[in-house]
Backbone of each chain as nested JSON, in Angstrom:
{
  "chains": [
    {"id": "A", "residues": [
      {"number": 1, "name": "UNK", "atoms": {"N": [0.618, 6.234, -14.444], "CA": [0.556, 5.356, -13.282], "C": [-0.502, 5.851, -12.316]}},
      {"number": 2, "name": "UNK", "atoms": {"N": [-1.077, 4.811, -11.381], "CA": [-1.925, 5.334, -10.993], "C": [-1.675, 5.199, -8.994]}},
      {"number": 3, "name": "UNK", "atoms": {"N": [-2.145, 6.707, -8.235], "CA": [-1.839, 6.794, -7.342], "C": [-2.909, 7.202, -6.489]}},
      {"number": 4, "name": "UNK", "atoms": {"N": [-2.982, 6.99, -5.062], "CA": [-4.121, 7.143, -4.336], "C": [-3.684, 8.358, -2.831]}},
      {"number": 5, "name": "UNK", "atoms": {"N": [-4.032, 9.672, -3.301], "CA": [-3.797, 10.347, -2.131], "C": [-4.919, 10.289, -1.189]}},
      {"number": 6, "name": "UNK", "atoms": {"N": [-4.38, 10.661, -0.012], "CA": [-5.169, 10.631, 0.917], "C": [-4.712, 12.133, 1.763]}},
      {"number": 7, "name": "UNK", "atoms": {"N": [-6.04, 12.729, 1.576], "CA": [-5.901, 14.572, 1.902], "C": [-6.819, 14.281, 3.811]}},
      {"number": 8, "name": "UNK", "atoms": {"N": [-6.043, 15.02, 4.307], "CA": [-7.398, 15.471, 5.739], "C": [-7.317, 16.851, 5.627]}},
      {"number": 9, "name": "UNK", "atoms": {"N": [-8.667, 17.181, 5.743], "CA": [-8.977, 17.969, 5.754], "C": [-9.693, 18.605, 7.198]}},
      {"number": 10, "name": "UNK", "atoms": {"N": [-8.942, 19.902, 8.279], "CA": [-9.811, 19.715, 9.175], "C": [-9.855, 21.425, 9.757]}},
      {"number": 11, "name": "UNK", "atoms": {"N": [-10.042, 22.117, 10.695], "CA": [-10.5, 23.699, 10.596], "C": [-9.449, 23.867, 11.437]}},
      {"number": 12, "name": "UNK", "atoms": {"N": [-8.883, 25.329, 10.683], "CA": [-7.525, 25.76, 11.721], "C": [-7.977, 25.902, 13.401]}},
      {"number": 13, "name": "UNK", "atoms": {"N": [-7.036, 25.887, 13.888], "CA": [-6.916, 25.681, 15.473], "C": [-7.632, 27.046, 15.731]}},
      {"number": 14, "name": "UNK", "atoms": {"N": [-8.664, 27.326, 16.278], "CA": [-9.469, 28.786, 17.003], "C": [-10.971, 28.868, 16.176]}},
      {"number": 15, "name": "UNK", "atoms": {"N": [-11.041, 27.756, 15.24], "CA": [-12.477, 28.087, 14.305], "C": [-13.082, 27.333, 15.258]}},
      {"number": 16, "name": "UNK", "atoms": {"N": [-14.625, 27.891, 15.577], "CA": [-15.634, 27.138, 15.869], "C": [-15.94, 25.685, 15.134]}},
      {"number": 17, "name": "UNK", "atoms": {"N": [-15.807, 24.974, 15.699], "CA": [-16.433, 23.44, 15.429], "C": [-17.672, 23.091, 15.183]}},
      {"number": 18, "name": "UNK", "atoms": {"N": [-19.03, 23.518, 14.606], "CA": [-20.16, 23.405, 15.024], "C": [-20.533, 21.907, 14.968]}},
      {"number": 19, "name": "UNK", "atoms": {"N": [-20.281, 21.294, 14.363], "CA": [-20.474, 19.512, 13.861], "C": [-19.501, 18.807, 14.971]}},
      {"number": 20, "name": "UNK", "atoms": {"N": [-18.415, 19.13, 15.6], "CA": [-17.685, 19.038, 16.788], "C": [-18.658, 19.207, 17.871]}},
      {"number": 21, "name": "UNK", "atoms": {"N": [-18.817, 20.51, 18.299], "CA": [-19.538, 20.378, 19.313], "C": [-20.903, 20.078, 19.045]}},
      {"number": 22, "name": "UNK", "atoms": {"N": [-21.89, 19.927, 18.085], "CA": [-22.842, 18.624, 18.487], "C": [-22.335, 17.185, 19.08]}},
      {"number": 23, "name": "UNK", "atoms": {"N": [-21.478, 16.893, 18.579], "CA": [-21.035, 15.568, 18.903], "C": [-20.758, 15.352, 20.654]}},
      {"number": 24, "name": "UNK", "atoms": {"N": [-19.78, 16.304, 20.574], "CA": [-19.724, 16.333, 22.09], "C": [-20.888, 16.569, 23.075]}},
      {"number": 25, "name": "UNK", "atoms": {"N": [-21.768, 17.582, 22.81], "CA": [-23.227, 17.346, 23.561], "C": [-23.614, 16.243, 23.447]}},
      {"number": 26, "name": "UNK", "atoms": {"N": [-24.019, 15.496, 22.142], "CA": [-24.374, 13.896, 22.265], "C": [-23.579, 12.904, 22.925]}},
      {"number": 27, "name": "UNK", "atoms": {"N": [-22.395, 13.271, 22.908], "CA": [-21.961, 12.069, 23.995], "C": [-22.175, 12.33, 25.48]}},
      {"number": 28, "name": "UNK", "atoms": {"N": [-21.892, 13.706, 25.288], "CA": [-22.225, 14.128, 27.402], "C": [-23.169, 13.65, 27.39]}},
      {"number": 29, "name": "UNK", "atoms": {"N": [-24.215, 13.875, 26.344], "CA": [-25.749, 13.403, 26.723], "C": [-26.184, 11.897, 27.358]}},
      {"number": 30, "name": "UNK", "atoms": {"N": [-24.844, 10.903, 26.6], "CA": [-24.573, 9.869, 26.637], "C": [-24.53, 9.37, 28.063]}},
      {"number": 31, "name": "UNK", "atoms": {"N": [-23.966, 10.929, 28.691], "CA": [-22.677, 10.31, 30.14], "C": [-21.591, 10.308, 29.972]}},
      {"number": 32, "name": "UNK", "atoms": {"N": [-21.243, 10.77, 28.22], "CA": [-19.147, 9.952, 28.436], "C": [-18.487, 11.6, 29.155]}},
      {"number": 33, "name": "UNK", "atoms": {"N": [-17.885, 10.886, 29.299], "CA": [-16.776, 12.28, 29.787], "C": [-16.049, 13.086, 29.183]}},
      {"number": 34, "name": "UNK", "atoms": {"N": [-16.64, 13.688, 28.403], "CA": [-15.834, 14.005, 26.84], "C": [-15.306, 15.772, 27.163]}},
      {"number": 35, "name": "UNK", "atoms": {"N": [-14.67, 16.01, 26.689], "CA": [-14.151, 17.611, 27.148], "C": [-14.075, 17.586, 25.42]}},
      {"number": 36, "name": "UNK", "atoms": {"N": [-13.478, 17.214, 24.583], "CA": [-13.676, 18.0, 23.323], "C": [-14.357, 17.512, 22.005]}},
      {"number": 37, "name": "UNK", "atoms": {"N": [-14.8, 17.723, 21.17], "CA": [-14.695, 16.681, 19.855], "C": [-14.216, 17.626, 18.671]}},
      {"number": 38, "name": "UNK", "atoms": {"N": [-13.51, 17.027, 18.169], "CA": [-12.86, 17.745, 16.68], "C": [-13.394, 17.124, 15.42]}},
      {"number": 39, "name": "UNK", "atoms": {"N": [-13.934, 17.467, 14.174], "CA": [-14.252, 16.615, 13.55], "C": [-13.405, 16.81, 12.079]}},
      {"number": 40, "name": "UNK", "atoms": {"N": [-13.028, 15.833, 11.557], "CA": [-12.0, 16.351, 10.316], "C": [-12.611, 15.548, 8.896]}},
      {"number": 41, "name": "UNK", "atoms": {"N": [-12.477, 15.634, 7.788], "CA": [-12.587, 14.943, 6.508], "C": [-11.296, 14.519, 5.639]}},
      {"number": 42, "name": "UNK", "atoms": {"N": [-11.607, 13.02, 5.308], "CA": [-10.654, 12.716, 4.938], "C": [-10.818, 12.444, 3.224]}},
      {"number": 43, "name": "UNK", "atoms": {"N": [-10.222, 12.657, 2.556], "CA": [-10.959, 12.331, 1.282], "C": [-9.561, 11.356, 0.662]}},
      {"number": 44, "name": "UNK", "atoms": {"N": [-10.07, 10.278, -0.308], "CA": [-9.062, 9.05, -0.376], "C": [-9.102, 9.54, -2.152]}},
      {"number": 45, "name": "UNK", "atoms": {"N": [-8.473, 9.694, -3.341], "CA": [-8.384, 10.385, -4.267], "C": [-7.453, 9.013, -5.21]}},
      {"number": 46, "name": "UNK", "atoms": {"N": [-8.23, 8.367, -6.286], "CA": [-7.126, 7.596, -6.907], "C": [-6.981, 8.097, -8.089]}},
      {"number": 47, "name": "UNK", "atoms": {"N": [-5.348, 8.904, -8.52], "CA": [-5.385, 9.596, -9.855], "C": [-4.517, 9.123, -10.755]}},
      {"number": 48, "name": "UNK", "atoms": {"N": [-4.134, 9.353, -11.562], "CA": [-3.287, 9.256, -12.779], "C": [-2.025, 10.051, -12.707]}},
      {"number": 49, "name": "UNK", "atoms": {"N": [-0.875, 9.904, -12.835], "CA": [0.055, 10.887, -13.106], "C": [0.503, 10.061, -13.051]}},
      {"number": 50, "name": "UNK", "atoms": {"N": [2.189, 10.899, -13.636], "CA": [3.541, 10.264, -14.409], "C": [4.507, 10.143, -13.451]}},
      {"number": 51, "name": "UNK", "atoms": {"N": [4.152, 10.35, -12.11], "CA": [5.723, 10.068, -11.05], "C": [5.177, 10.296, -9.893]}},
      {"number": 52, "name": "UNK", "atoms": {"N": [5.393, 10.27, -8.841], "CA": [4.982, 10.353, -7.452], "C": [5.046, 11.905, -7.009]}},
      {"number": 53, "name": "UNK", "atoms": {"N": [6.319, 12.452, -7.904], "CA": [6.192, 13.98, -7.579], "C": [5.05, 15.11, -8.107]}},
      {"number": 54, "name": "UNK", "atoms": {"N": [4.629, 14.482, -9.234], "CA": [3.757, 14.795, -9.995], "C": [2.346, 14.682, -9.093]}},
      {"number": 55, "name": "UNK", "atoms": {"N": [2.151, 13.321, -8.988], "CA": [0.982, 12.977, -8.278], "C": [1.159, 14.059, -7.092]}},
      {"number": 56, "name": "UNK", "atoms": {"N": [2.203, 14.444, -5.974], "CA": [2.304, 15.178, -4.991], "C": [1.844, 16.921, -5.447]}},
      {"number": 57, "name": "UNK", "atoms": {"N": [2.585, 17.207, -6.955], "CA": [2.169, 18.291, -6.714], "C": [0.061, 18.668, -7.294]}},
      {"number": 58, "name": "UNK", "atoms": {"N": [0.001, 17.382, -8.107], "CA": [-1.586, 17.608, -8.634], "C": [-2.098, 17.714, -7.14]}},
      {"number": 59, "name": "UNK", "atoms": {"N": [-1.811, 16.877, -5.923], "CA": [-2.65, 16.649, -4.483], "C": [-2.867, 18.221, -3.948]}},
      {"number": 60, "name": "UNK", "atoms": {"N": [-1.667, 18.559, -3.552], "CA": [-1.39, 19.978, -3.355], "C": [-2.304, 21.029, -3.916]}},
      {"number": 61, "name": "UNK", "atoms": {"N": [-2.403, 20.88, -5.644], "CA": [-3.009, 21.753, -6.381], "C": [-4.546, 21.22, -5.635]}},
      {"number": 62, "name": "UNK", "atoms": {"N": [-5.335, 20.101, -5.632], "CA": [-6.262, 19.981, -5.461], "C": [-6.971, 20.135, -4.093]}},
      {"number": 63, "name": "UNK", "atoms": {"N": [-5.976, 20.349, -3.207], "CA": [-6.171, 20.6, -1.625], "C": [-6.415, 22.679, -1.793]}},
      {"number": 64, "name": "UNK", "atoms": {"N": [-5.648, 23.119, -3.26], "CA": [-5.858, 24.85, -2.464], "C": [-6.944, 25.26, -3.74]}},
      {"number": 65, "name": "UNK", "atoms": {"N": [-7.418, 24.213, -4.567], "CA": [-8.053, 25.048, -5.944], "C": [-9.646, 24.264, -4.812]}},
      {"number": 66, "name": "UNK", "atoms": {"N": [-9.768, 23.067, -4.309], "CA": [-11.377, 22.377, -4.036], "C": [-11.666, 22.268, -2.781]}},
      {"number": 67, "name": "UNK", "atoms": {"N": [-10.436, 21.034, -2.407], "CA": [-10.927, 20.687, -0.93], "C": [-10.638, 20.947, 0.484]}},
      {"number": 68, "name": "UNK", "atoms": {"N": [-9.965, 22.477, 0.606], "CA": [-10.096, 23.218, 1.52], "C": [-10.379, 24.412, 0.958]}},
      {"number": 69, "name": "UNK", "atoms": {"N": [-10.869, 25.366, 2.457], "CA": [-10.73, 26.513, 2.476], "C": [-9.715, 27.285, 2.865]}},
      {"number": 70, "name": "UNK", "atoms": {"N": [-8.911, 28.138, 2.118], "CA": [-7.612, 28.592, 3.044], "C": [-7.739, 29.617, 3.743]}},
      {"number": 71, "name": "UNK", "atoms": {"N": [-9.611, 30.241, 4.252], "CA": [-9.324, 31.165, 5.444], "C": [-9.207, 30.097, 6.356]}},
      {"number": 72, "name": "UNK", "atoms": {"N": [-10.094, 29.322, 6.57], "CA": [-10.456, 28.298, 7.711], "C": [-10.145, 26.575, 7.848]}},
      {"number": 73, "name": "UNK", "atoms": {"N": [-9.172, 26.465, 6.882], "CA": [-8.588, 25.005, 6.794], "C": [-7.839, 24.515, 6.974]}},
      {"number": 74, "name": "UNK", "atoms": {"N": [-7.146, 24.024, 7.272], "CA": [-5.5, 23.41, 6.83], "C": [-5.847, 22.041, 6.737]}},
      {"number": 75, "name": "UNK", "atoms": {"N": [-5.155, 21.291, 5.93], "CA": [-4.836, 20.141, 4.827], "C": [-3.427, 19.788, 5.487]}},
      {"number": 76, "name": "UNK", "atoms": {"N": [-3.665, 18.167, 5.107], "CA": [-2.259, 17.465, 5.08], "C": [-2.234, 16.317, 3.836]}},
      {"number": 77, "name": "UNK", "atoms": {"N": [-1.757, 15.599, 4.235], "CA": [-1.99, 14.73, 2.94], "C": [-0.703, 13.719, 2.392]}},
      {"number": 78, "name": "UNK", "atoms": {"N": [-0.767, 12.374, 2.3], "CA": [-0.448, 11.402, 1.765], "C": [-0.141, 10.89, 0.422]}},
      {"number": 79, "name": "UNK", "atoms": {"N": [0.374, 10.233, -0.166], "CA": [0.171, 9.922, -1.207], "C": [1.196, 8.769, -2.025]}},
      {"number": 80, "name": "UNK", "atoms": {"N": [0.352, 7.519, -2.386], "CA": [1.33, 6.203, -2.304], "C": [0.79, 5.869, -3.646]}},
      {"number": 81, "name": "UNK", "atoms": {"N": [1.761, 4.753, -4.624], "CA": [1.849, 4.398, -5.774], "C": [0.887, 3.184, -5.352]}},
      {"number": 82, "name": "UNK", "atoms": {"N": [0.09, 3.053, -6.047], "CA": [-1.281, 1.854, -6.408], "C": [-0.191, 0.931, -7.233]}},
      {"number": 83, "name": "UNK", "atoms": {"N": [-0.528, -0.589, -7.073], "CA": [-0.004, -1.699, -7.805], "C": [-0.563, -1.8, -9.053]}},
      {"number": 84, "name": "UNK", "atoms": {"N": [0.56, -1.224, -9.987], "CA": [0.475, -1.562, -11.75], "C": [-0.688, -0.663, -12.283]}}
    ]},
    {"id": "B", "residues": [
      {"number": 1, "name": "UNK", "atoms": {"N": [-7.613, 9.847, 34.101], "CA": [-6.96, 10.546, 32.874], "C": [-7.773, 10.628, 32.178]}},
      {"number": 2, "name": "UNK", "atoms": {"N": [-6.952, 11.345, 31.109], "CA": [-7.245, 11.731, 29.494], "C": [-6.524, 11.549, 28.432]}},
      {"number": 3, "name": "UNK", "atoms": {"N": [-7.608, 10.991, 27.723], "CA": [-6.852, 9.885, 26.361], "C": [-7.517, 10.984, 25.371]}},
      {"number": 4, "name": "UNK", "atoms": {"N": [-6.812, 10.478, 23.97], "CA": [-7.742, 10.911, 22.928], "C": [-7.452, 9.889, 21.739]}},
      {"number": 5, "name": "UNK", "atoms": {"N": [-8.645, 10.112, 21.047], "CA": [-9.176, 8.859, 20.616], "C": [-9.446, 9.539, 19.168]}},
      {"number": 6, "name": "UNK", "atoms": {"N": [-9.475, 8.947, 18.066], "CA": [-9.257, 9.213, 16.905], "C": [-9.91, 8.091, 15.916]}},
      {"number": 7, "name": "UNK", "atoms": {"N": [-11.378, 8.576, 16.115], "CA": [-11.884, 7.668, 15.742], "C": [-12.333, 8.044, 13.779]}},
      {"number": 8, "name": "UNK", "atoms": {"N": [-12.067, 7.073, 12.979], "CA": [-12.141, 7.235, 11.305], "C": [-13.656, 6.252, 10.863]}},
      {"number": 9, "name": "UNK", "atoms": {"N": [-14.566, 7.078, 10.147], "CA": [-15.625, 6.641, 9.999], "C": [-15.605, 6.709, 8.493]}},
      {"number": 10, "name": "UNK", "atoms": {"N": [-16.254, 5.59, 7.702], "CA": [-16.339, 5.184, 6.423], "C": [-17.236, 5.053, 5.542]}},
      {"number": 11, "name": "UNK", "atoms": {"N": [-18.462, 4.81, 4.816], "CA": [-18.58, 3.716, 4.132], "C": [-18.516, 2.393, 3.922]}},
      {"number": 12, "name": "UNK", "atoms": {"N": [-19.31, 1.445, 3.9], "CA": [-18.672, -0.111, 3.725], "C": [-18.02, -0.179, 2.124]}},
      {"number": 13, "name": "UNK", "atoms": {"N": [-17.689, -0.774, 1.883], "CA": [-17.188, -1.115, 0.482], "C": [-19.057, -1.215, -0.055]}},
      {"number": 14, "name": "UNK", "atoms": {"N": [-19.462, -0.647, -1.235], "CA": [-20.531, -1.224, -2.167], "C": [-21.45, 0.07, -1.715]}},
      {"number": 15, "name": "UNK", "atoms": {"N": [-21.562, 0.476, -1.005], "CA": [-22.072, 1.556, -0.612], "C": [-21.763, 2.921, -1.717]}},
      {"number": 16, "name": "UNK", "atoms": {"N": [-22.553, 3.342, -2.078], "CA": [-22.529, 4.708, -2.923], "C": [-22.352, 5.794, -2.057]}},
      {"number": 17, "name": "UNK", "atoms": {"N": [-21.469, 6.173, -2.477], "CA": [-20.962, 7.916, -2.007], "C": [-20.815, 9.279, -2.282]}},
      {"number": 18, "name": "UNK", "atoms": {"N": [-21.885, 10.12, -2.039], "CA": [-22.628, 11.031, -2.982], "C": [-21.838, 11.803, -2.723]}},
      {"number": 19, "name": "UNK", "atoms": {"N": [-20.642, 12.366, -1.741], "CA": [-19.824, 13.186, -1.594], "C": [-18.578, 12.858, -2.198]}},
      {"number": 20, "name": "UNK", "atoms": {"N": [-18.299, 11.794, -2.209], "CA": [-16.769, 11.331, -2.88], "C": [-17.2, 11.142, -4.32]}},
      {"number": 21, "name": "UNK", "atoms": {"N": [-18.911, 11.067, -5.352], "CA": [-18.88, 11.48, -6.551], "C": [-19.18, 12.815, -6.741]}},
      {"number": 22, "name": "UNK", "atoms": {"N": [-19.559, 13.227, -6.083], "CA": [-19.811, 15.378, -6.425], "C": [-17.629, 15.4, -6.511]}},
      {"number": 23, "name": "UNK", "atoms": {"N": [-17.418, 14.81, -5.284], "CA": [-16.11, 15.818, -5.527], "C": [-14.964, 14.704, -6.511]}},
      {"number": 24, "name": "UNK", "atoms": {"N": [-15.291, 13.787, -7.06], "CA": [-14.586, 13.449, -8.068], "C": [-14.716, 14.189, -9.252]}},
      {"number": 25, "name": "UNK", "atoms": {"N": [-16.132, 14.498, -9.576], "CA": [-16.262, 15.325, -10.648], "C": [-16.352, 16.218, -10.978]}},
      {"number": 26, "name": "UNK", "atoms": {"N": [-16.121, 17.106, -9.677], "CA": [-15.585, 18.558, -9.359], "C": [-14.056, 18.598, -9.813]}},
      {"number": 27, "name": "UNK", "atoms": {"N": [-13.254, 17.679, -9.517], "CA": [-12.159, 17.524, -9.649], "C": [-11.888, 17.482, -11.093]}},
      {"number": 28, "name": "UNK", "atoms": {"N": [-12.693, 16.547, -11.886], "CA": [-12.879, 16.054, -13.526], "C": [-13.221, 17.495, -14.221]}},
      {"number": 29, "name": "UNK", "atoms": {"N": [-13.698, 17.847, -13.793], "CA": [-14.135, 19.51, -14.167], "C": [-13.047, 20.424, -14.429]}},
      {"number": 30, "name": "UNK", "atoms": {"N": [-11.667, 20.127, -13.433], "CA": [-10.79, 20.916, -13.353], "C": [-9.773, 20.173, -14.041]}},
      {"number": 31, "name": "UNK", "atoms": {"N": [-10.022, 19.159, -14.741], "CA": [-9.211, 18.295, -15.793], "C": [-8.406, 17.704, -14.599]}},
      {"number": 32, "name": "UNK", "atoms": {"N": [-8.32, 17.133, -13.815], "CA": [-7.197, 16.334, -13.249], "C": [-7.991, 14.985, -13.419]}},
      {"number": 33, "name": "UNK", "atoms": {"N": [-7.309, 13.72, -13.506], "CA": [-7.872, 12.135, -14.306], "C": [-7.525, 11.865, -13.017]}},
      {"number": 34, "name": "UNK", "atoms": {"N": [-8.912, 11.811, -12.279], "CA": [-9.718, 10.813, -11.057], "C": [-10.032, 9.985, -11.094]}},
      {"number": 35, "name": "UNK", "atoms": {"N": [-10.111, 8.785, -10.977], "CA": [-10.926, 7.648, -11.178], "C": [-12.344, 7.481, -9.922]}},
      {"number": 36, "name": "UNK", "atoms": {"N": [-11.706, 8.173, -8.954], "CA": [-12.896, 7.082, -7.473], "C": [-12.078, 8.457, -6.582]}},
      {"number": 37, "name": "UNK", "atoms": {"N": [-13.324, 8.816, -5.925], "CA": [-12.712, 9.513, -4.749], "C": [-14.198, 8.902, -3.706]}},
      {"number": 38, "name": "UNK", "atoms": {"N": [-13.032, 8.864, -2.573], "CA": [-14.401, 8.671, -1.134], "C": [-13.803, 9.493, 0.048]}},
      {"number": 39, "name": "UNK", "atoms": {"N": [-14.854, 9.539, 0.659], "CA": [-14.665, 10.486, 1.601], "C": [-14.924, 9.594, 3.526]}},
      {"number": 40, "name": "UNK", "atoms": {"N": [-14.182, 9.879, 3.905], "CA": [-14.266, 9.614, 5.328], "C": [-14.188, 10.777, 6.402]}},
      {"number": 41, "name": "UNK", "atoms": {"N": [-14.921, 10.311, 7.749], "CA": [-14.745, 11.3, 8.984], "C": [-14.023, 10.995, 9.594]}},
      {"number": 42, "name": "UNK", "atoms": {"N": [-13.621, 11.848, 10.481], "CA": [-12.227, 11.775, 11.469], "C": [-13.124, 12.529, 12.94]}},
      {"number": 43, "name": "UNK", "atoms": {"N": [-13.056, 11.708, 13.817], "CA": [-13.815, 12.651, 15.226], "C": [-12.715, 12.344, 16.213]}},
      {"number": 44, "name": "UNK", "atoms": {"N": [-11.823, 13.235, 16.576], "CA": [-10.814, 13.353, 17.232], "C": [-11.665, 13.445, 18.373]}},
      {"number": 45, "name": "UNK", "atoms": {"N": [-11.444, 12.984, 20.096], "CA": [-12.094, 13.096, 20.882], "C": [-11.398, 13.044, 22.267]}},
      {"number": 46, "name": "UNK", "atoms": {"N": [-11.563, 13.888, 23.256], "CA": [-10.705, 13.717, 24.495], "C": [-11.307, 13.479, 25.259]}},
      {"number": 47, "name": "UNK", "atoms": {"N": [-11.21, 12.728, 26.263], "CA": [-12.171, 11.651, 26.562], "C": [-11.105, 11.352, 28.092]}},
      {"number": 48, "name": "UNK", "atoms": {"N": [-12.43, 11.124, 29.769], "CA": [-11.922, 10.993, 30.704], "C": [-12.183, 9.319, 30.705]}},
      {"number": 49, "name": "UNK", "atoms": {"N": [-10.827, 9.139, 31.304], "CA": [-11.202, 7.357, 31.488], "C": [-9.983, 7.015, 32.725]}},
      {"number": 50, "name": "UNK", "atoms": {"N": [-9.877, 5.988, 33.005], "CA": [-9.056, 5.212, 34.318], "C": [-7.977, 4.616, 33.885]}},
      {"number": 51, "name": "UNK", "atoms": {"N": [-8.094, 3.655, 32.379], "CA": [-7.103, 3.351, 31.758], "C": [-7.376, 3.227, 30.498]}},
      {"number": 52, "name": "UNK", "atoms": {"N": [-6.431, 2.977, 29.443], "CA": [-6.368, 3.21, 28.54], "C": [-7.343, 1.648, 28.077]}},
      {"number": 53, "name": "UNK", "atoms": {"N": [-7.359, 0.815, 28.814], "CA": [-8.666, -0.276, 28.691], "C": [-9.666, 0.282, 28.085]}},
      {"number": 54, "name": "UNK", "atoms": {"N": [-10.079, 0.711, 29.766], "CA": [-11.384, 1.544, 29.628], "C": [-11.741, 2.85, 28.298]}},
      {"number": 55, "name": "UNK", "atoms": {"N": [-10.892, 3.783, 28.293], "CA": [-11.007, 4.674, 27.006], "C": [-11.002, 3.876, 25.697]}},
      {"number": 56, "name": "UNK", "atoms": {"N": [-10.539, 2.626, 25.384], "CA": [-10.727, 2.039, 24.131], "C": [-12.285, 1.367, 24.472]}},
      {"number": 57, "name": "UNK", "atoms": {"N": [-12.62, 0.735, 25.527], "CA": [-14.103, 0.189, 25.551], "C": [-15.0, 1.241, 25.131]}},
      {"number": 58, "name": "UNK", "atoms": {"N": [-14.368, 2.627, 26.155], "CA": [-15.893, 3.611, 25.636], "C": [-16.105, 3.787, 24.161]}},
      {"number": 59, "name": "UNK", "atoms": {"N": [-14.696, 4.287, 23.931], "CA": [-14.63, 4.877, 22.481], "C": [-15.407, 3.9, 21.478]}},
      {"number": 60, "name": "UNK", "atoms": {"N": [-15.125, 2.393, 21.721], "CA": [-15.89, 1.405, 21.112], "C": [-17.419, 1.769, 20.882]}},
      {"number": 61, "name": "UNK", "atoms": {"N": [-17.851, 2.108, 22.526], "CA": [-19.306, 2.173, 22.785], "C": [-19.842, 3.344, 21.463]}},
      {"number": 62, "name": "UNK", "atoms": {"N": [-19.19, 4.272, 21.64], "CA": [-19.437, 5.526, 21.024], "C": [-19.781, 5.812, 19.616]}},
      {"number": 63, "name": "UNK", "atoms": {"N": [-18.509, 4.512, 19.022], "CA": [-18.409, 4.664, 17.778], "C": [-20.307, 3.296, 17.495]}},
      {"number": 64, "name": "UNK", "atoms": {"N": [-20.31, 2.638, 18.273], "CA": [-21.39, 1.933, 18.011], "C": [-22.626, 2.842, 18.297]}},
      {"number": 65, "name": "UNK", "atoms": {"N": [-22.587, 3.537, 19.614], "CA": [-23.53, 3.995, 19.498], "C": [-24.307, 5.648, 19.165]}},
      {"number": 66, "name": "UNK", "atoms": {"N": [-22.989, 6.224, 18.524], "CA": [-23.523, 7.357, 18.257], "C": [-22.749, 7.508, 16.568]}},
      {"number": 67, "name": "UNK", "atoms": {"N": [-21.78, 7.034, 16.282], "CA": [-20.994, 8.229, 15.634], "C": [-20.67, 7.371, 14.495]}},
      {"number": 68, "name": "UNK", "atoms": {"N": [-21.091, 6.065, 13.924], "CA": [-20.589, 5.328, 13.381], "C": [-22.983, 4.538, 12.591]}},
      {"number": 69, "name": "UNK", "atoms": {"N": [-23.522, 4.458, 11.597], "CA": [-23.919, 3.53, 11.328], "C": [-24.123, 2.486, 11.091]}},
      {"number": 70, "name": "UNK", "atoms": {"N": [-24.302, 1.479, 11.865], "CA": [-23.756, -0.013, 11.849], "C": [-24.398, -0.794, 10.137]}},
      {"number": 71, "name": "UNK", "atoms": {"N": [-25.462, -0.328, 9.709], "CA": [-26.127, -1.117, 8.471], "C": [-25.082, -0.183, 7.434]}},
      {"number": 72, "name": "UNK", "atoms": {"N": [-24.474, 0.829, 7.016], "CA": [-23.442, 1.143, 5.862], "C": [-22.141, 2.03, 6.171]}},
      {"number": 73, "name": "UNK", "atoms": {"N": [-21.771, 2.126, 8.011], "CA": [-20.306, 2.072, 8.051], "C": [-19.507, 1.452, 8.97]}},
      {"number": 74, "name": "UNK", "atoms": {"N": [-18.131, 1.431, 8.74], "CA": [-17.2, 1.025, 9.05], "C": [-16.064, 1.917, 9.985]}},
      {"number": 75, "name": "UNK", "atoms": {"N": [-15.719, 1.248, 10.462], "CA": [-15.116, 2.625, 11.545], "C": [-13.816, 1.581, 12.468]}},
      {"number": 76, "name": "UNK", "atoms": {"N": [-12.812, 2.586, 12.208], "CA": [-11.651, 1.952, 13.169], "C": [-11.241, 3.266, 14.048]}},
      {"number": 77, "name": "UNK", "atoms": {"N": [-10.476, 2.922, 14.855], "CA": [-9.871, 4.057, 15.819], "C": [-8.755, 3.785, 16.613]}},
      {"number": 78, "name": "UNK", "atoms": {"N": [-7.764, 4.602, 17.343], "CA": [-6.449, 4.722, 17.9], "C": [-7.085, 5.274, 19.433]}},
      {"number": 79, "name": "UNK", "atoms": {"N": [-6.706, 5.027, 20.417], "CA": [-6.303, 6.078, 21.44], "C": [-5.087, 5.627, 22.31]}},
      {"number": 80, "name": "UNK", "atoms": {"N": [-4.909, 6.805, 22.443], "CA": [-3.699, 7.387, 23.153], "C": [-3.714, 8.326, 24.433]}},
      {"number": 81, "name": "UNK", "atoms": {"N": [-2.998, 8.234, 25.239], "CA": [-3.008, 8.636, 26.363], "C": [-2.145, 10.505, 26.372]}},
      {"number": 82, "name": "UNK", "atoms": {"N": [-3.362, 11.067, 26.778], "CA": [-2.505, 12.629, 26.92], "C": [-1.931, 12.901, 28.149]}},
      {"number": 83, "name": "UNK", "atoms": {"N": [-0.438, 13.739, 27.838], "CA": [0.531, 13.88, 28.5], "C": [-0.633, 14.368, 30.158]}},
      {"number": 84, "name": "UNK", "atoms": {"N": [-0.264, 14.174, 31.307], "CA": [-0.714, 14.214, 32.655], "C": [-2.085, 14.621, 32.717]}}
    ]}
  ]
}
């Protein structure tokens, strides 16, 4: 069956932001009134597996083997049954 | 006040996505059956405004005029009002 997780991916709370704070200079630059910017990645994943728990634990596996880093990451993540 | 705003940046549909195919087939590499992976941004943002009107107009502005490509993305967003 086929299922579509949805991982965010974004930098533990105390890491420098560098792609964050460009953003925020460009908007001050703007004028906005911005005090922070955080920037996160979301990656949308449509896979194959045999049960929803399954699909949960492949997400899991694929959030600590690719798409984070576990000095500087933390992950959350979704994950819903696609129609047929 | 201060809102924050949570703005999700995309891809249009038809658009090729050189990060959501590197990491599908990063994934294919590690034998898990991917079909399509895409990738989206997330720019969490705290942001001074008068009312929560106004913080959805800017955030609008923002996403048009800085943080969003109007010819290949798509972009929705939330804000919300932070506690005092």
């Amino acid at each position: 069956m086929r299922y579509l997780s949805r991982v965010e991916v974004r930098l533990k709370p105390g890491y420098l932001d560098p792609e964050g704070e460009s953003t925020r200079r460009a908007l001050q630059d703007l004028r906005y009134r911005v005090r922070r910017v955080g920037v996160a990645k979301v990656y949308e994943i449509e896979l194959t597996a045999s049960s929803l728990q399954e699909a949960r634990k492949l997400t899991e596996e694929m959030c600590r083997k690719l798409l984070s880093n576990p000095v500087k990451d933390d992950y959350s993540f979704e994950v819903r049954k696609l129609g047929r």
